[in-house]
C-alpha positions in Angstrom: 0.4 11.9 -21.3 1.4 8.7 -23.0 0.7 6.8 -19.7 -2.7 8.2 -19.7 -3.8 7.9 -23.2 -2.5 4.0 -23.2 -4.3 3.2 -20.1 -7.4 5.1 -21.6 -6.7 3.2 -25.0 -6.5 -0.3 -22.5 -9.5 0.3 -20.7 -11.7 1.2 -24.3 -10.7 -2.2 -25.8 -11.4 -3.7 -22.8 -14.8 -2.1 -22.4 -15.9 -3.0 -26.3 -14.9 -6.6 -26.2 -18.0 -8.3 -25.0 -17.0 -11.7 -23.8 -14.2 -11.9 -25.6 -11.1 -12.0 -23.2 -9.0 -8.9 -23.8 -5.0 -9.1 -23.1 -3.7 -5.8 -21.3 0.2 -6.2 -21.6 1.4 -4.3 -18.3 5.5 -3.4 -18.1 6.9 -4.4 -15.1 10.0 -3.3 -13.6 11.3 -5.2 -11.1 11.5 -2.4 -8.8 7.7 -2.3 -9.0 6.4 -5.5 -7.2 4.2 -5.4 -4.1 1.8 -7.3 -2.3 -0.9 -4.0 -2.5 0.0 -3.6 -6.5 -0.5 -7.4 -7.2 -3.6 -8.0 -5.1 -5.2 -4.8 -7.1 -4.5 -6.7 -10.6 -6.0 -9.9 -9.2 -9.1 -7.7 -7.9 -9.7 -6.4 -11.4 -9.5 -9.4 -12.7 -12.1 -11.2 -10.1 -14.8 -7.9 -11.4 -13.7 -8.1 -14.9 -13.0 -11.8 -16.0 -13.2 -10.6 -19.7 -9.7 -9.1 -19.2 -6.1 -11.0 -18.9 -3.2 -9.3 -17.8 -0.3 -10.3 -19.5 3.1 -9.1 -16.9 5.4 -8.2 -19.8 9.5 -8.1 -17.4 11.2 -4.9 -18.3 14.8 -3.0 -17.3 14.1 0.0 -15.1 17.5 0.7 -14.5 18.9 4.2 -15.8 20.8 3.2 -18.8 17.7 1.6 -19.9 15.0 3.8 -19.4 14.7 5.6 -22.4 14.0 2.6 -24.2 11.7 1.4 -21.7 9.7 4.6 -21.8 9.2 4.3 -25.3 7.4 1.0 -25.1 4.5 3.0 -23.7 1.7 2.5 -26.0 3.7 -0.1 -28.1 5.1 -2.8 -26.1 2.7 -2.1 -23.4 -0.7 -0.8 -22.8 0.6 0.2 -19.2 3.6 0.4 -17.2 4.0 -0.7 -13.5 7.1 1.0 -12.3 8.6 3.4 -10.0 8.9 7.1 -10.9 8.9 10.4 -9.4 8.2 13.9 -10.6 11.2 15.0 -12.6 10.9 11.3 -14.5 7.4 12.0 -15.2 7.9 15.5 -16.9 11.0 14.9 -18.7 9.5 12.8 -20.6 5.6 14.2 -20.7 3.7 11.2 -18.4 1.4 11.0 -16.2 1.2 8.4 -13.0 -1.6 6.8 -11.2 0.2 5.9 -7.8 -1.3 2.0 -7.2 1.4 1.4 -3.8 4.2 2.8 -1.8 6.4 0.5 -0.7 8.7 2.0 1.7 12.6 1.0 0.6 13.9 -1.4 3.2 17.6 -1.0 4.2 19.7 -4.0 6.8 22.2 -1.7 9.1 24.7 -3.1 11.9 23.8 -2.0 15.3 26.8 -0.1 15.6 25.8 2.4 13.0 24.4 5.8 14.4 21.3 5.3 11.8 20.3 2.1 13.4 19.1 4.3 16.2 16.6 6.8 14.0 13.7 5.4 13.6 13.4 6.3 9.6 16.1 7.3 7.1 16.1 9.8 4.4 18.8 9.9 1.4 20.5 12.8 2.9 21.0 10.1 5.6 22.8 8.1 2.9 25.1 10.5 1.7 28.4 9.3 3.7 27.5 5.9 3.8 28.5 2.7 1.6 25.0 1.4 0.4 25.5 -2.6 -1.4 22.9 -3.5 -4.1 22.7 -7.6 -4.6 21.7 -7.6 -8.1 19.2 -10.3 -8.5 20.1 -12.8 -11.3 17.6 -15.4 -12.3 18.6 -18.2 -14.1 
């Protein structure tokens, strides 16, 4: 619900500010980048040049998302992350899916899963995934 009623809130503002240019701060998660989701905001913004979009970076990891969550509606008028059902009713939201971006994994040949042609996380469950953490600096 919050996700709805700040992106309702967002799109009032932006409907009563004539020609004034009106800032919609959007959390993004890193996880939540994609050539589709960025090409929408830039779309908007070609039909609506009243409105800026102002790409606030926030932690999406797990320790972290209680706090993110509860920038809905104060740090941000939206959020731009991923999310699935149980995240979405534990804590009462609602989604608008933008893009799927399908989760990209590098295997040796020698693997058996290099020979299926998709992989599900059951797949996963005897394997050693490695996450590079991105630092930027």
């Amino acid at each position: 619900m919050k996700l709805v009623e700040a992106y309702n809130q967002s799109i009032d503002r932006a409907q009563t500010a004539s020609n004034q240019k009106q800032v919609i701060k959007i959390g993004a998660g890193p996880l939540a980048t994609g050539v589709k989701t960025n090409n929408l905001w830039i779309e908007i913004g070609k039909k609506h040049p009243e409105l800026t979009f102002d790409f606030i970076p926030c932690a999406c990891a797990l320790g972290d998302y209680n706090e993110f969550l509860s920038g809905i509606g104060e740090v941000f008028d939206l959020v731009s992350s991923v999310y699935n059902d149980q995240v979405l009713k534990k804590y009462h939201l609602q989604a608008l899916k933008l893009n799927e971006t399908p989760l990209k994994l590098s295997i040796t040949v020698t693997n058996s899963l290099s020979k299926k042609d998709q992989i599900t996380l059951n797949d996963l469950s005897d394997q050693t995934v490695a996450l590079i953490r991105l630092e930027l600096s």
